[in-house]
TITOR-293135 format. One line per 10 residues: number of its first residue (from 0); for each residue x, y, z of C-alpha. Coordinates in steps of 0.05 Angstrom, whole numbers, plus 32768, in hexadecimal, padded with zeros to 4 digits. Each point is the difference from the previous one (the first is absolute). Layout:
N
NUM) X:Y:Z | ...
// end
This chain:
218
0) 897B:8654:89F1 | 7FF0:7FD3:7FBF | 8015:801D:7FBE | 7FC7:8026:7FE5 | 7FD2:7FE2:7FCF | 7FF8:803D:7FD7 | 802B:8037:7FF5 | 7FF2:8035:7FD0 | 8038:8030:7FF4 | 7FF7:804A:7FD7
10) 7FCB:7FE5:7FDA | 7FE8:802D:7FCC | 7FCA:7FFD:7FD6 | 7FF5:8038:7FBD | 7FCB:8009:7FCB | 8008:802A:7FCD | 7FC0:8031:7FED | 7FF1:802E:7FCE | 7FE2:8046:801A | 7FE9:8032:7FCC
20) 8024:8044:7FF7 | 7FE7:803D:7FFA | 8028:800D:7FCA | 802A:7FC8:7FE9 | 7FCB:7FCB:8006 | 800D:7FC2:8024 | 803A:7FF3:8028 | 801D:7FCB:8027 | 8003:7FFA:804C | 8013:7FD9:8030
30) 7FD1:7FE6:803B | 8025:7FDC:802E | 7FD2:7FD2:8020 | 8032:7FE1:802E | 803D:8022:8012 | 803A:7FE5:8030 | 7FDA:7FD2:802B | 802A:7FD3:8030 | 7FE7:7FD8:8033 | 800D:7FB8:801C
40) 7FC3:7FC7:8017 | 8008:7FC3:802E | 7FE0:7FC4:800F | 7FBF:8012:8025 | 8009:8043:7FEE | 7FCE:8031:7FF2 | 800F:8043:7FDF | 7FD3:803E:7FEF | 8003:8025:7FC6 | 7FDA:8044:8005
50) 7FE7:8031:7FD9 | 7FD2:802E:7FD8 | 7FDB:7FE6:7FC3 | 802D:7FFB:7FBF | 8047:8003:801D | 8012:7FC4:7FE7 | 7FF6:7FCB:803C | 7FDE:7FCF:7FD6 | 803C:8014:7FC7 | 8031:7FE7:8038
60) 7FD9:7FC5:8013 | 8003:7FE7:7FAD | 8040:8006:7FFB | 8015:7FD6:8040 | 7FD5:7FD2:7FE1 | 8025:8004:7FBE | 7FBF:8013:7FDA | 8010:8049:7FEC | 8048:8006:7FEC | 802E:8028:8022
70) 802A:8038:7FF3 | 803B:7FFB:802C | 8010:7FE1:8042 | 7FF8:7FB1:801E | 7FCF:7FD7:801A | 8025:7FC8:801F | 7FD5:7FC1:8014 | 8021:7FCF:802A | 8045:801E:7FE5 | 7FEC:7FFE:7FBB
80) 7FFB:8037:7FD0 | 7FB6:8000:7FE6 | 800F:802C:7FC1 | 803D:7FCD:7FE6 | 7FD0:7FC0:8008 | 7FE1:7FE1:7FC1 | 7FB1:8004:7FF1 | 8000:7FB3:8017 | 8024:800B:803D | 7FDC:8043:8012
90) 7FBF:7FD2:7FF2 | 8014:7FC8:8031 | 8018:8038:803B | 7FB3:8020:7FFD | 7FE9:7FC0:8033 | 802E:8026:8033 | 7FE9:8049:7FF6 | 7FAE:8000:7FFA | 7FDB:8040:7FFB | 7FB8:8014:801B
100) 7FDF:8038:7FD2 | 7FDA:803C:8010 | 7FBF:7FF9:7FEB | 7FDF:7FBD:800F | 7FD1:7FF3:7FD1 | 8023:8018:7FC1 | 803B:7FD9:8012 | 7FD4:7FBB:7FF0 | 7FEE:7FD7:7FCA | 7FB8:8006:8000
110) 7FFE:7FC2:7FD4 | 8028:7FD5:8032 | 7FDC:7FE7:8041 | 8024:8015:8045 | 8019:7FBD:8000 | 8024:7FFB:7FB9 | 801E:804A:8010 | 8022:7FE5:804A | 801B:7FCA:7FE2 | 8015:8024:7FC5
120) 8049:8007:8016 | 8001:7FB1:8015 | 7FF0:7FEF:7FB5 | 803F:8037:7FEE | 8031:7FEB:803A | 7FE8:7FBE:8014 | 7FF2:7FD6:7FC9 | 8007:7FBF:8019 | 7FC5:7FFC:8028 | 7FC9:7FE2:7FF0
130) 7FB7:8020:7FF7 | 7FEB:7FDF:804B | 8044:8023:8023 | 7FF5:8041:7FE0 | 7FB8:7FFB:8012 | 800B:7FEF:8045 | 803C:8034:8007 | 7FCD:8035:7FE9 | 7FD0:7FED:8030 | 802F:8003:8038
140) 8016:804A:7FEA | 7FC0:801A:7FFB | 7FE8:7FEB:804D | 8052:8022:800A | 7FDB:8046:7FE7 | 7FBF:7FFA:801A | 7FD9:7FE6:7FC8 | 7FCE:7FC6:8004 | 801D:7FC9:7FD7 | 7FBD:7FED:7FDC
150) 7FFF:8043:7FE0 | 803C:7FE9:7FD5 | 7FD3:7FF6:7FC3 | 7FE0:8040:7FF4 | 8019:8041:7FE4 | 8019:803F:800F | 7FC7:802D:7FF5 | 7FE2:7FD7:8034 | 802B:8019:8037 | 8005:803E:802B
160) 8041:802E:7FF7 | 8017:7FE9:803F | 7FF2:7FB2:7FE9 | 802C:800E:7FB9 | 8038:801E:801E | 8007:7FC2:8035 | 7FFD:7FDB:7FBC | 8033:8024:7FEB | 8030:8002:8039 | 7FEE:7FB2:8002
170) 801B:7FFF:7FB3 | 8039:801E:801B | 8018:7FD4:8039 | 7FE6:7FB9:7FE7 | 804C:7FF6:7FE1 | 8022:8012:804A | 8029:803D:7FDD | 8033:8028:8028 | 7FE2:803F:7FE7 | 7FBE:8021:7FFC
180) 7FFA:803A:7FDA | 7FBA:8027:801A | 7FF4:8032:7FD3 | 7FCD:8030:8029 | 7FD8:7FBF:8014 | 7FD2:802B:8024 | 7FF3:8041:7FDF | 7FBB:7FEB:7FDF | 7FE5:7FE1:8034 | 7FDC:8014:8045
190) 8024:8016:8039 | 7FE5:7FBF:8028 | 8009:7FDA:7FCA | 804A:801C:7FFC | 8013:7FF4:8046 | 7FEC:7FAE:7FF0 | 802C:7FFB:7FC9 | 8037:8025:8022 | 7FF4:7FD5:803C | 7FFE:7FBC:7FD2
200) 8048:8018:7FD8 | 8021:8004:8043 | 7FDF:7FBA:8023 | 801A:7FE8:7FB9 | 8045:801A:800B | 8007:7FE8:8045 | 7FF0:7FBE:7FDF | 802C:7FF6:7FC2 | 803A:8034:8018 | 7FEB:8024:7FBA
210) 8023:8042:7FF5 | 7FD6:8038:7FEB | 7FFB:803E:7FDA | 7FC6:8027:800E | 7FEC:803F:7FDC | 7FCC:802C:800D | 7FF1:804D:7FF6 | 7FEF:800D:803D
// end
């Protein structure tokens, strides 16, 4: 078997909180969001993460992504140590490792057209390409999700939930990343609504050989 893309080794993540005493007044505790969490991903792998709401899943799926910082433990990425990385090479390694948020519609600009917000990450990652490349990239991605390329220019309050979160997901996969985070993709939408996007993240998988993390409460 390849070496694993991702492997994430005791990772622990803390916050300090203040409760109020009874006496004393406030105190400080300890949640611990993420505690001793190993697990390795591969290449076309795609791994669940389950569990009730506010146990820290989408806690775990920050701080793989390096946007929550962590407490203890590794994240290794392609056998490097996320946490010792600089901001600017942290910044370049987010093209590999993508993430898909839970709630479609919130997760837009609703300034930006769908088109601007796919091709987003090509003006980021990809900046040498011109305005017709991007364009025509875009284009391509969208058909790749289901979306009729001529709706490119209008907004996101013009689209079902469904229709967002294949926006999203098409945000997402535009740069080819080795990693897709999907943080409860599903949970606000319908359950036939839910089965398509489930059914388009795995046709996308078979496609690209993108690893993925899903999480879900249920």
């Amino acid at each position: 078997m390849n070496a694993p893309v991702l492997t994430v080794e005791n990772l622990k993540v803390h916050f300090a909180t203040k409760q109020k005493g009874a006496f004393l007044g406030s105190t400080t505790a300890m949640l611990r969001a993420v505690d001793g969490v190993s697990f390795q991903m591969h290449e076309g792998e795609t791994l669940g993460v389950v569990g009730e709401s506010g146990c820290g899943k989408s806690t775990l799926a920050r701080a793989i992504l390096q946007l929550v910082e962590q407490t203890d433990g590794r994240v290794v990425w392609l056998g490097e140590n996320l946490s010792e990385l600089q901001k600017a090479e942290m910044d370049r390694k987010r093209k590999e490792m993508q993430i898909v948020f839970q709630d479609p519609l919130s997760s837009l600009n609703p300034r930006m057209t769908i088109g601007d917000t796919i091709g987003e990450p090509l003006k980021v990652f990809q900046s040498e390409l011109d305005k017709h490349s991007r364009t025509k990239a875009v284009r391509s991605m969208m058909e790749n999700v289901g979306l009729e390329p001529d709706l490119m220019n209008r907004y996101p309050h013009e689209f079902s939930g469904g229709q967002c979160q294949r926006v999203g997901i098409a945000r997402a996969m535009i740069v080819k990343p080795k990693l897709v985070v999907c943080d409860e993709p599903v949970s606000s939408l319908d359950v036939s609504t839910q089965a398509q996007i489930v059914t388009l993240l795995k046709q996308l998988q078979r496609d690209t050989g993108t690893a993925i993390l899903f999480i879900s409460h249920d």
